[in-house]
Phi, psi and omega in degrees: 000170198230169178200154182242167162268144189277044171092216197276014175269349170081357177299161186243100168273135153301110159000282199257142181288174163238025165005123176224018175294348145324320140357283169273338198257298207304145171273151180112323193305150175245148179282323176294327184259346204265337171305292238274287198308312194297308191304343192256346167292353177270272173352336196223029153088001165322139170205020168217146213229101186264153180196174154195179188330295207310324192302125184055359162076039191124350193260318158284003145267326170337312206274334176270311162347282190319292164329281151007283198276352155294343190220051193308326155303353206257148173276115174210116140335099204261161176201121182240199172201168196268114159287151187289112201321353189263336195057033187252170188207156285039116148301154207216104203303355172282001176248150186264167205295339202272356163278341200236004198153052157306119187305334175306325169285330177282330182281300190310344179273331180277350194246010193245308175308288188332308208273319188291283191320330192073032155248200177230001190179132196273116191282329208225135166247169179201151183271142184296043203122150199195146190199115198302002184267011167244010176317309171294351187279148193251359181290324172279016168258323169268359173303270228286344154283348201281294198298332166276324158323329186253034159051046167274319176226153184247306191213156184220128189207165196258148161250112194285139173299172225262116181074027166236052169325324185247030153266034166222027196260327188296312169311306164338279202292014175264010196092311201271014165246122165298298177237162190225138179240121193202143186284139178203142207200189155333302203262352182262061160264011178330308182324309193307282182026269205231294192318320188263345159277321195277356188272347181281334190296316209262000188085012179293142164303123161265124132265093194275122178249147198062046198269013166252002176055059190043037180083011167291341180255037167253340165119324203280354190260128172242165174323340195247021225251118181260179155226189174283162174307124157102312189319095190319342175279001156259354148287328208276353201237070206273184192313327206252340170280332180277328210277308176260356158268309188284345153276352155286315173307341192271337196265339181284288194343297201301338172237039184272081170347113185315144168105294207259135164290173185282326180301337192272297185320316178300311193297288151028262182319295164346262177335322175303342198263097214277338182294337173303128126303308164232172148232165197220059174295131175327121179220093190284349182235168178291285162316344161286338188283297181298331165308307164328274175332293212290334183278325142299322172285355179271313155141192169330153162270151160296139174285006073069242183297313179327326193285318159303341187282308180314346177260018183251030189272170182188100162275161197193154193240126191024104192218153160310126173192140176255073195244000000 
């Protein structure tokens, strides 16, 4: 496995990440299988592990809990997130920080992550959504200094809501974030724009998420492609939605290497960004773990190819998700 530095905390990450909000949400997930993946992403040099409250309202930390605790000698990078005291998604510049991320709350999630993990310190907290007109409040810069004086946390950072890539440079530039979490993919290639110099400027940590566009850069999705009762991808993969993914994948295939699947090509692409520190696609099974790994490790793509890929960007505009 290969590994980077995570920004200015200098941690040494695996490229690829571990996601785990499937884990907790998705239907269908097994705690016994969603284990036996975690346990084989340590096996093949993985170390780093994203989650948060929300995913299951506690069941995927639990679940790195376990893990946590099998491999107690092992360096492995737990990373979680606060949900906004409103539970609304989006963020919205009309709620205020005391709706969305009040420090009493920010302290009470962190200290509920502690108890699902079964530890005493967190490396990376991160707030679950964000909106930049509260960037100058100086109260979530000392929430998030407090909890590391009181070794609660090792580093602090946002997770930007979903295709609002230049909605965290104010916060950025105040110094109080380590790391910024933001979807950035084939067809999400937005980030690069403005997001990704100033995080290079301040030393920011990148987690590029969603680097399979919710399995649409998997190749695998058709017209008719359902889910179970209850399964959030059938709201978010609605008739116009489904419609249009599946003809951006169908426009990828075509400058798609004999040989390599769309997910490595996807993974790839990511990986190709020097600006990334990890990516973290969801891997509820053991063999999605192993397709992953082996495509992280084949390195950059040709710029080249990179370059046919740029005409595959799809910008898109906001929608709900706590992902």
């Amino acid at each position: 496995m290969k590994y980077r530095k995570f920004g200015k905390m200098g941690w040494e990450v695996s490229a690829l990440g571990h996601g785990m909000w499937g884990m907790g949400d998705w239907t269908g997930s097994d705690d016994k299988e969603s284990l036996r993946a975690l346990h084989r992403t340590v096996e093949l040099g993985i170390n780093f592990f994203d989650t948060a409250w929300i995913y299951g309202n506690g069941r995927s930390e639990k679940l790195l809990g376990k893990l946590l605790r099998a491999y107690p000698n092992e360096c492995l990078y737990t990373a979680t997130k606060i949900p906004p005291k409103n539970f609304k998604w989006p963020m919205e510049p009309q709620y205020t920080l005391d709706e969305t991320f009040p420090a009493k709350h920010m302290i009470e999630y962190v200290e509920k992550s502690l108890k699902n993990f079964g530890i005493d310190h967190i490396d990376l907290i991160q707030l679950h959504g964000w909106d930049d007109v509260w960037a100058l409040d100086p109260s979530w810069q000392k929430a998030a200094e407090d909890l590391k004086r009181r070794g609660l946390v090792g580093a602090f950072g946002i997770s930007i809501d979903r295709w609002e890539p230049e909605n965290a440079i104010k916060a950025i530039k105040t110094g109080a974030v380590d790391s910024l979490q933001v979807i950035y993919n084939i067809f999400d290639q937005a980030p690069e724009d403005k997001l990704f110099p100033v995080c290079r400027k301040y030393n920011v940590a990148v987690i590029a998420r969603v680097p399979l566009d919710e399995g649409t850069l998997t190749g695998t999705l058709t017209l008719k492609s359902k889910w179970p009762e209850g399964d959030w991808r059938n709201k978010y993969f609605n008739k116009e939605t489904l419609k249009a993914s599946v003809e951006h994948a169908g426009k990828l295939k075509k400058v798609l290497p004999k040989g390599m699947a769309m997910s490595e090509l996807a993974l790839r692409f990511i990986l190709s960004n020097r600006d990334v520190s990890t990516t973290i696609p969801g891997m509820r099974k053991r063999r999605h773990v192993e397709e992953n790994a082996g495509a992280g490790e084949k390195g950059k793509l040709a710029k080249q190819l990179i370059k046919k890929l740029r005409s595959h960007r799809w910008d898109r505009r906001p929608t709900p998700s706590a992902g």
